[in-house]
PyMOL Python script that loads the backbone (N, CA, C, O; Angstrom):
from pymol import cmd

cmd.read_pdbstr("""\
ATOM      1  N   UNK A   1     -15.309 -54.457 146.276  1.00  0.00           N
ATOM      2  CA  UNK A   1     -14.291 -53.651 145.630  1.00  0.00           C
ATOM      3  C   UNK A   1     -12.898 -54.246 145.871  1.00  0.00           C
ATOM      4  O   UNK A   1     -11.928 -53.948 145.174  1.00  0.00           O
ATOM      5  N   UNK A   2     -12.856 -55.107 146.903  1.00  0.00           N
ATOM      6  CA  UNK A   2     -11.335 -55.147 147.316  1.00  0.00           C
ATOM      7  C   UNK A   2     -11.132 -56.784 146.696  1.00  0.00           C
ATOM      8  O   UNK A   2     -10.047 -57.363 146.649  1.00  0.00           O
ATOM      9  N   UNK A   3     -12.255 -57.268 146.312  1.00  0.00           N
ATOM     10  CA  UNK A   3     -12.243 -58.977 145.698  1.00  0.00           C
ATOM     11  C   UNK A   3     -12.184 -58.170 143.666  1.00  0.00           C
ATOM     12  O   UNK A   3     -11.956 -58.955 142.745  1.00  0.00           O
ATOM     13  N   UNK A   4     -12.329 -57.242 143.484  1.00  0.00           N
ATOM     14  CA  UNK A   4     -12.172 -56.460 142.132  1.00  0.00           C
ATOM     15  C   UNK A   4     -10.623 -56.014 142.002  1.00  0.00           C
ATOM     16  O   UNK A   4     -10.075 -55.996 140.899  1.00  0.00           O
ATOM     17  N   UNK A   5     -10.026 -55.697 143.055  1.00  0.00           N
ATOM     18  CA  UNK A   5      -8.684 -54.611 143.123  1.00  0.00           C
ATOM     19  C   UNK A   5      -7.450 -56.455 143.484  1.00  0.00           C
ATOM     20  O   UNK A   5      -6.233 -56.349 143.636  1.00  0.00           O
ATOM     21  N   UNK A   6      -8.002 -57.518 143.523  1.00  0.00           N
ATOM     22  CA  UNK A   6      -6.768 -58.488 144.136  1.00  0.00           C
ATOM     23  C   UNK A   6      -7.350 -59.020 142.319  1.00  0.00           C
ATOM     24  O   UNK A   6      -6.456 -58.958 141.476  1.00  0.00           O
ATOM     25  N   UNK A   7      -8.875 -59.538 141.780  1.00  0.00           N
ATOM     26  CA  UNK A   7      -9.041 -59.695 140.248  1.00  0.00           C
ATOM     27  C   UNK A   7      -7.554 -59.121 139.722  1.00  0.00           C
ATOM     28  O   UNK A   7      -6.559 -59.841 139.631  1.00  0.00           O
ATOM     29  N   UNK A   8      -7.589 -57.650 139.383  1.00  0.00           N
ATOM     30  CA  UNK A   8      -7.124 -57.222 138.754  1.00  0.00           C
ATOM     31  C   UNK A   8      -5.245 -57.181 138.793  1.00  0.00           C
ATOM     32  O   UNK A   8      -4.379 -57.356 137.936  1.00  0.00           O
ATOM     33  N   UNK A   9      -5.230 -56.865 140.216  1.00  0.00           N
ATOM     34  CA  UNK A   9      -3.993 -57.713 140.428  1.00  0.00           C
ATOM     35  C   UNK A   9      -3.279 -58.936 140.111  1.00  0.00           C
ATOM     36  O   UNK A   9      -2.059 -59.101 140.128  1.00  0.00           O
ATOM     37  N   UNK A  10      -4.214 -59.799 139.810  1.00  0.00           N
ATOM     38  CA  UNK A  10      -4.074 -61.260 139.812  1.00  0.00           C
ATOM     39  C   UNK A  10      -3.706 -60.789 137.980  1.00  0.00           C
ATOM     40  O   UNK A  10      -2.544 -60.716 137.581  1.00  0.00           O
ATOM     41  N   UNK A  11      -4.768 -60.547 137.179  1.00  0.00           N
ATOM     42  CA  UNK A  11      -4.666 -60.533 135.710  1.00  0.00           C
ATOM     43  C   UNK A  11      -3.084 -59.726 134.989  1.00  0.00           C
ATOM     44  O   UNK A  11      -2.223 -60.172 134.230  1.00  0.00           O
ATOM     45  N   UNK A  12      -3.257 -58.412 135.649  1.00  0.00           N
ATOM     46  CA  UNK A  12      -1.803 -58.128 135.687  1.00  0.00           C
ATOM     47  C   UNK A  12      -0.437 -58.508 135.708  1.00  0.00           C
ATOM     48  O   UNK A  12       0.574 -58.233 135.061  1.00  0.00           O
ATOM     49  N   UNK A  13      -0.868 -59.530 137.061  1.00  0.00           N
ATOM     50  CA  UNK A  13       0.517 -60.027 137.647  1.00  0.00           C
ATOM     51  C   UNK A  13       0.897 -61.077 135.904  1.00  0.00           C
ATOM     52  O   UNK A  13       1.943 -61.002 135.261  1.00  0.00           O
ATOM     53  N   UNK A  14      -0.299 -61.926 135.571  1.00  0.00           N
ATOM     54  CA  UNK A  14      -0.003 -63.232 135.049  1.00  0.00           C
ATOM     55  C   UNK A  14       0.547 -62.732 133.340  1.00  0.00           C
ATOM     56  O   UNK A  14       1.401 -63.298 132.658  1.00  0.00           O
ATOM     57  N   UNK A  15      -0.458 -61.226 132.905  1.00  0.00           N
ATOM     58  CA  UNK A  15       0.592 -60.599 131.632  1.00  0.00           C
ATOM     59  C   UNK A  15       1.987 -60.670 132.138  1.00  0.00           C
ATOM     60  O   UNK A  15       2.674 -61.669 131.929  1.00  0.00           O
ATOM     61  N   UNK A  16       2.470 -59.538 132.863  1.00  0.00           N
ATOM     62  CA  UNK A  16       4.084 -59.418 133.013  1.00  0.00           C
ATOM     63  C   UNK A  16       4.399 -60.844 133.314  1.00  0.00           C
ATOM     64  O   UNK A  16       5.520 -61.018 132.837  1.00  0.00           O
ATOM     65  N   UNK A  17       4.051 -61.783 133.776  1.00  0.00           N
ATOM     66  CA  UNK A  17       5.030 -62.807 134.723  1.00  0.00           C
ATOM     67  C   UNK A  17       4.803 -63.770 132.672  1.00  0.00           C
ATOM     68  O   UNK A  17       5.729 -64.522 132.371  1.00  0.00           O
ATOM     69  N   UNK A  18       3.726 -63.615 131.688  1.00  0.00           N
ATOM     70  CA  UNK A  18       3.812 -64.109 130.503  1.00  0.00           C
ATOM     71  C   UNK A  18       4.359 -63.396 129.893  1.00  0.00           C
ATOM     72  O   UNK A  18       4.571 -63.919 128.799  1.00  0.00           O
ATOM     73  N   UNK A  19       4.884 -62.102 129.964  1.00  0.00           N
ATOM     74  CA  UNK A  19       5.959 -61.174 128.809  1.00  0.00           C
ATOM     75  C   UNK A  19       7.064 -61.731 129.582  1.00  0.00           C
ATOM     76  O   UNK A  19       7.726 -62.299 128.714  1.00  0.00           O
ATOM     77  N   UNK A  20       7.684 -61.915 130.746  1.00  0.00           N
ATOM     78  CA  UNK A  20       8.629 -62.011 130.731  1.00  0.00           C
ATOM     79  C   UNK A  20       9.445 -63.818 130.806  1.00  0.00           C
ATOM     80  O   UNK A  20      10.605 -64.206 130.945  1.00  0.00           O
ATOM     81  N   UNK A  21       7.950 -64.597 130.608  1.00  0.00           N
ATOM     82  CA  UNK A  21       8.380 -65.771 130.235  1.00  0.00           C
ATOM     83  C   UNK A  21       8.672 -66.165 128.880  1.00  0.00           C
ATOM     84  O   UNK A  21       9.217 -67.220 128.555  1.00  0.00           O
ATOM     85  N   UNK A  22       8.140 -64.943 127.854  1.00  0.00           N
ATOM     86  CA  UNK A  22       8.021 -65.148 126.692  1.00  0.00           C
ATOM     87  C   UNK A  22       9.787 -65.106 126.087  1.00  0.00           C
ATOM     88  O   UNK A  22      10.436 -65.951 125.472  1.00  0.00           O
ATOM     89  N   UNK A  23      10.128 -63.792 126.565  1.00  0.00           N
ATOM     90  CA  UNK A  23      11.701 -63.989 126.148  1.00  0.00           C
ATOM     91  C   UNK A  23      12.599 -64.880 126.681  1.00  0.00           C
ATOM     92  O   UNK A  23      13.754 -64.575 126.385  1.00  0.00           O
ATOM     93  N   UNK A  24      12.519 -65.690 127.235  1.00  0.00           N
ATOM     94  CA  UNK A  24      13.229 -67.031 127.498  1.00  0.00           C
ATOM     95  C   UNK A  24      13.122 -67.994 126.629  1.00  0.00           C
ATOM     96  O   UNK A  24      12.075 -68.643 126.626  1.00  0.00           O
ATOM     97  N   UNK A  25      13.862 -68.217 125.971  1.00  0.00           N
ATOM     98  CA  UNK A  25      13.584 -68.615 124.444  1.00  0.00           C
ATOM     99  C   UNK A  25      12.939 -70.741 125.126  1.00  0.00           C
ATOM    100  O   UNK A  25      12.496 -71.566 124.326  1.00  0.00           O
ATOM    101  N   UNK A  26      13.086 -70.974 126.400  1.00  0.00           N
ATOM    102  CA  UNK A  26      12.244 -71.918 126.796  1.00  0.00           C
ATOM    103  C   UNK A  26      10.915 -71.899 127.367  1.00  0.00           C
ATOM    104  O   UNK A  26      10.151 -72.863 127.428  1.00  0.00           O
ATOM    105  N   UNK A  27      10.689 -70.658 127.802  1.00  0.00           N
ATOM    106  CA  UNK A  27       9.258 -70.020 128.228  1.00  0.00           C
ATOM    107  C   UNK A  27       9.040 -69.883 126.982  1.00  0.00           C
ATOM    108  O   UNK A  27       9.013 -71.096 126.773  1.00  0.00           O
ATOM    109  N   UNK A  28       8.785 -69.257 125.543  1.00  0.00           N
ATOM    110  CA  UNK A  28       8.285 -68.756 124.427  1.00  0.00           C
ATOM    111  C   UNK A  28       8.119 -70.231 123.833  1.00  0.00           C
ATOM    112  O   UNK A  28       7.606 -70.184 122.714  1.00  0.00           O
ATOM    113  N   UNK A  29       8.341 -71.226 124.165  1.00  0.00           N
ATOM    114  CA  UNK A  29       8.095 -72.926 123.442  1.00  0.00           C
ATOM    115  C   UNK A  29       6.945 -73.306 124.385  1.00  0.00           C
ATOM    116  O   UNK A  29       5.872 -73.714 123.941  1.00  0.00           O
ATOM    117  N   UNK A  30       7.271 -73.118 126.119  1.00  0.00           N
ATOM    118  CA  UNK A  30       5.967 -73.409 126.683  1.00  0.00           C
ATOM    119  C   UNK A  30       4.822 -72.555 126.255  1.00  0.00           C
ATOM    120  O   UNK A  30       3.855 -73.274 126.006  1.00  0.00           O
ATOM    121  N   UNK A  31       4.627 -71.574 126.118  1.00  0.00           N
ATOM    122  CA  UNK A  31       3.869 -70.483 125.538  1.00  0.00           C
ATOM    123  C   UNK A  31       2.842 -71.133 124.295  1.00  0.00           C
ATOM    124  O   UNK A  31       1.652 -71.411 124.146  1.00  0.00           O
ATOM    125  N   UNK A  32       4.445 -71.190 123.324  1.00  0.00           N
ATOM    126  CA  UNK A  32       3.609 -71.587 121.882  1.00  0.00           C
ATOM    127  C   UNK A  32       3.093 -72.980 122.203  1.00  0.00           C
ATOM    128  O   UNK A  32       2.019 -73.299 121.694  1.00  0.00           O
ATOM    129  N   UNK A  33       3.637 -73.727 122.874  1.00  0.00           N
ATOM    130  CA  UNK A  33       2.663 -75.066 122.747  1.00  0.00           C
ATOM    131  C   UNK A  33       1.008 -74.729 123.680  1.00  0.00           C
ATOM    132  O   UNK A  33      -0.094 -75.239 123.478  1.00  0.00           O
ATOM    133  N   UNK A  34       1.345 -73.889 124.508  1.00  0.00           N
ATOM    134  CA  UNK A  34      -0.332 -73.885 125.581  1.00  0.00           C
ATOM    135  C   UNK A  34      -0.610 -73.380 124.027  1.00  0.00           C
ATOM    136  O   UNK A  34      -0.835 -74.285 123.224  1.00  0.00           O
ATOM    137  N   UNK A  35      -0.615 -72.032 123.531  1.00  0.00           N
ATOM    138  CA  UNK A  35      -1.373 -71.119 122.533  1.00  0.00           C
ATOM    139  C   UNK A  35      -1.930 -72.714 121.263  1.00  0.00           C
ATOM    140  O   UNK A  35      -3.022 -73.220 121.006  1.00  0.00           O
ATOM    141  N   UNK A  36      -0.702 -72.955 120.861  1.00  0.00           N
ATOM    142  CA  UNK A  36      -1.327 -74.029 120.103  1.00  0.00           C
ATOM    143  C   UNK A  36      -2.179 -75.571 120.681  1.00  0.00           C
ATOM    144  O   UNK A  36      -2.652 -76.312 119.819  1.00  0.00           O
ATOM    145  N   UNK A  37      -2.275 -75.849 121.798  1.00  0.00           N
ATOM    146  CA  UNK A  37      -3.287 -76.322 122.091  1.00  0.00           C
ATOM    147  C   UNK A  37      -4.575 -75.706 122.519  1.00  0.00           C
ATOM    148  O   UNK A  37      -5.616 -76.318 122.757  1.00  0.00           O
ATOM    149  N   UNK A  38      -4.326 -74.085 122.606  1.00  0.00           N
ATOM    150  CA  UNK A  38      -5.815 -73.988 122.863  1.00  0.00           C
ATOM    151  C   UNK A  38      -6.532 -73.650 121.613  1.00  0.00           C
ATOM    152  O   UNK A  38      -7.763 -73.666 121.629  1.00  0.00           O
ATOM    153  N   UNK A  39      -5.688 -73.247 120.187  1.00  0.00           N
ATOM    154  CA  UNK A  39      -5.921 -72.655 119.307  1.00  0.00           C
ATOM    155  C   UNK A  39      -6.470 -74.517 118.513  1.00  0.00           C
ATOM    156  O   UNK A  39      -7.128 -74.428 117.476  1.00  0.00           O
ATOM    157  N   UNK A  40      -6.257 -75.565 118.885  1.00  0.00           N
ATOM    158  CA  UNK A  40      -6.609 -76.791 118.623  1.00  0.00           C
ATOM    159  C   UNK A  40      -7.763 -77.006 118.861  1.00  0.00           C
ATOM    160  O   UNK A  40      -8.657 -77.201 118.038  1.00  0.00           O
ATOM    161  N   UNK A  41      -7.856 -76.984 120.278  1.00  0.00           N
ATOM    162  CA  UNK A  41      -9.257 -76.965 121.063  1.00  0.00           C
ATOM    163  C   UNK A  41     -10.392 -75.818 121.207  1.00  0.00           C
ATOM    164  O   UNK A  41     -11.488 -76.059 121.715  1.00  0.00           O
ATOM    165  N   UNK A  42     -10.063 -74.692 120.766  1.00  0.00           N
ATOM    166  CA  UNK A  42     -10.924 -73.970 119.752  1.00  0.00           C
ATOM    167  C   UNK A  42     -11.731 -74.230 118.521  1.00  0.00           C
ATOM    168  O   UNK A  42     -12.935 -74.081 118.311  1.00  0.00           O
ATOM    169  N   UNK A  43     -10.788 -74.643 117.787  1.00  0.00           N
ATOM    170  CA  UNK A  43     -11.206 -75.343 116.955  1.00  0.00           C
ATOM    171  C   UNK A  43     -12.320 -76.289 116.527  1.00  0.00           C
ATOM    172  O   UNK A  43     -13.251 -76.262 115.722  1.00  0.00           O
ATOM    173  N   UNK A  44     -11.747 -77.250 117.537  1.00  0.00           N
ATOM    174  CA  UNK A  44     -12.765 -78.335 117.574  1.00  0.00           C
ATOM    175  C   UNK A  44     -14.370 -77.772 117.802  1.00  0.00           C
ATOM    176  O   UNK A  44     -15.390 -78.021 117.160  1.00  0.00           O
ATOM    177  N   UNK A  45     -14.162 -76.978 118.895  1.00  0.00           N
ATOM    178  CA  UNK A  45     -15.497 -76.340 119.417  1.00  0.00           C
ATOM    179  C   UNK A  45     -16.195 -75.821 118.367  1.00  0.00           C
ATOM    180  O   UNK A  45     -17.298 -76.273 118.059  1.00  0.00           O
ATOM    181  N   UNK A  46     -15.377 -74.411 117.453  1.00  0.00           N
ATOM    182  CA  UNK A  46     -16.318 -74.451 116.389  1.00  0.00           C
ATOM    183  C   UNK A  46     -16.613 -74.933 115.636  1.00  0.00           C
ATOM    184  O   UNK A  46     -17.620 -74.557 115.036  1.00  0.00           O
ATOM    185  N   UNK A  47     -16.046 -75.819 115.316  1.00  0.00           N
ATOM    186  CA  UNK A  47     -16.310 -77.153 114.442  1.00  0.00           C
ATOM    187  C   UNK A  47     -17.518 -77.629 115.126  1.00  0.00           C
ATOM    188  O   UNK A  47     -18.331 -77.685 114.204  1.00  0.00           O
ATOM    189  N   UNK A  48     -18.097 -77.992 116.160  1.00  0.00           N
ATOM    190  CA  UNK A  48     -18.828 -78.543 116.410  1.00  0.00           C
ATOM    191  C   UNK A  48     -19.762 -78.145 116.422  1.00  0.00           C
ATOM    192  O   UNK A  48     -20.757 -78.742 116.012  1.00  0.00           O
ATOM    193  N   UNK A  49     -19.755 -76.872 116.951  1.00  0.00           N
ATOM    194  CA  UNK A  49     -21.001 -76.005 117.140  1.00  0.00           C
ATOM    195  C   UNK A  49     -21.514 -75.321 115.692  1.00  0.00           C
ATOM    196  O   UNK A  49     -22.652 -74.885 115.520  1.00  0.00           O
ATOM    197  N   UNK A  50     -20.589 -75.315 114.824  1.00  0.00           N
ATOM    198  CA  UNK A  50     -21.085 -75.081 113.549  1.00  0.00           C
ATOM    199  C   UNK A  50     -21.940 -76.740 112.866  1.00  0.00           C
ATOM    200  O   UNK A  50     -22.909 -76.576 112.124  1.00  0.00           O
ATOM    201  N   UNK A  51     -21.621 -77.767 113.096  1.00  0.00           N
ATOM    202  CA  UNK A  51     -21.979 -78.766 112.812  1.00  0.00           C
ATOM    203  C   UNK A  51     -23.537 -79.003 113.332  1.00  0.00           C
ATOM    204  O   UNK A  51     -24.524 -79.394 112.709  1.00  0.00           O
ATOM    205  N   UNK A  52     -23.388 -78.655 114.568  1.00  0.00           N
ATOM    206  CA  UNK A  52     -24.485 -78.369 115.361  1.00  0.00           C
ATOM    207  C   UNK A  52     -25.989 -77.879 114.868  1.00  0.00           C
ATOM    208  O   UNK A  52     -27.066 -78.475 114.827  1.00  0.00           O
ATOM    209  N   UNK A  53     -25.499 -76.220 114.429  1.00  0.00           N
ATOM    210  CA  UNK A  53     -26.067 -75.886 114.104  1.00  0.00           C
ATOM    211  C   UNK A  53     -26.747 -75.828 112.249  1.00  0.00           C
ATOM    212  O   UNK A  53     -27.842 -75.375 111.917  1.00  0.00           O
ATOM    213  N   UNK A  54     -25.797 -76.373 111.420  1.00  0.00           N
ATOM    214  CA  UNK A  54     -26.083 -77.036 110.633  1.00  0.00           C
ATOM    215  C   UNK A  54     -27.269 -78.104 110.614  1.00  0.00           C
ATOM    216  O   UNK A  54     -28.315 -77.942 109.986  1.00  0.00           O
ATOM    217  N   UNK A  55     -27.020 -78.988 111.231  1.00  0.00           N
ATOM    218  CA  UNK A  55     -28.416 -79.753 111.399  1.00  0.00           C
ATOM    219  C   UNK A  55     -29.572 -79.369 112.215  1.00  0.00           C
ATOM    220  O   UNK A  55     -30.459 -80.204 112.043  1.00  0.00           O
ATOM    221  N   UNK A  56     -29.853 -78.637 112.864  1.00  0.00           N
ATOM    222  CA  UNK A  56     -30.658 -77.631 113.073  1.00  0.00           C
ATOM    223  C   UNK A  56     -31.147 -77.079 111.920  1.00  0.00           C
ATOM    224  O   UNK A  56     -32.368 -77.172 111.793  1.00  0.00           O
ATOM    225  N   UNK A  57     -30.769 -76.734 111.368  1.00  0.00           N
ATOM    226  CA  UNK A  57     -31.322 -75.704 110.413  1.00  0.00           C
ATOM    227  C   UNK A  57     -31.712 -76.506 109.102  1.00  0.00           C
ATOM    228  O   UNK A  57     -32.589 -76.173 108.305  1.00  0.00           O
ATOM    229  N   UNK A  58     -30.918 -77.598 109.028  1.00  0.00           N
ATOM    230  CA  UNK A  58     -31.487 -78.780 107.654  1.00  0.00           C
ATOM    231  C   UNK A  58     -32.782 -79.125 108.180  1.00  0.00           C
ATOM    232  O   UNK A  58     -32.961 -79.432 109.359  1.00  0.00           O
ATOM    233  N   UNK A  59     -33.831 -79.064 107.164  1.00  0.00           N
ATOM    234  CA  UNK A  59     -35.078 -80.252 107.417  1.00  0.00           C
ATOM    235  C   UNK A  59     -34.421 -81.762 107.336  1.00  0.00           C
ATOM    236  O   UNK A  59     -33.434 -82.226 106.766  1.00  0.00           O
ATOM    237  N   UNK A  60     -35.547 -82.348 108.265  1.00  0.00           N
ATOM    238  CA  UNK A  60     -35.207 -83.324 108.517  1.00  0.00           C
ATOM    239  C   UNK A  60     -35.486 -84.136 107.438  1.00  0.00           C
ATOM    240  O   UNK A  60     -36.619 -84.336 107.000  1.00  0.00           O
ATOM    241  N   UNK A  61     -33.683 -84.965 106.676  1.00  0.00           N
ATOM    242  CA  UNK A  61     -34.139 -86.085 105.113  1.00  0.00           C
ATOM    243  C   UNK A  61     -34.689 -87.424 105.671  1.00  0.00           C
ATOM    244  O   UNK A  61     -34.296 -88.394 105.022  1.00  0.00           O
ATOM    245  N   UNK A  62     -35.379 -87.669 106.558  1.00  0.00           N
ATOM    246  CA  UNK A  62     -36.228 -88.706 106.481  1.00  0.00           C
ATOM    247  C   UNK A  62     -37.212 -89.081 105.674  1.00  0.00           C
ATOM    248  O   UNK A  62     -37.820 -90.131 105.886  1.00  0.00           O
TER     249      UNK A  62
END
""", "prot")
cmd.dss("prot")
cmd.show_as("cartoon", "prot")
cmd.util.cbc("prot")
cmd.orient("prot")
């Protein structure tokens, strides 16, 4: 319970300490660049895993 109650602490802390990096109009550029690299590297993933599973599901054109 007490490794659940420092979790939750921890998740908390990192919203407020990201709302209040966000209005710093130089925190809100670090922000948008993490968001847009992960929104990149998302990407890719489903891209892949849709690709993935695409050929899976084709019979094989041999």
């Amino acid at each position: 319970m007490k490794n659940l109650v420092w979790f939750l602490i921890g998740v908390i802390g990192g919203f407020v300490a990201a709302h209040f990096m966000n209005k710093d109009p130089r925190g809100h550029e670090v922000l948008a660049d993490a968001d847009a690299r992960i929104t990149e590297f998302t990407t890719i993933l489903g891209d892949a895993y849709r690709e993935q599973a695409a050929r899976l599901v084709e019979p094989d054109q041999n």
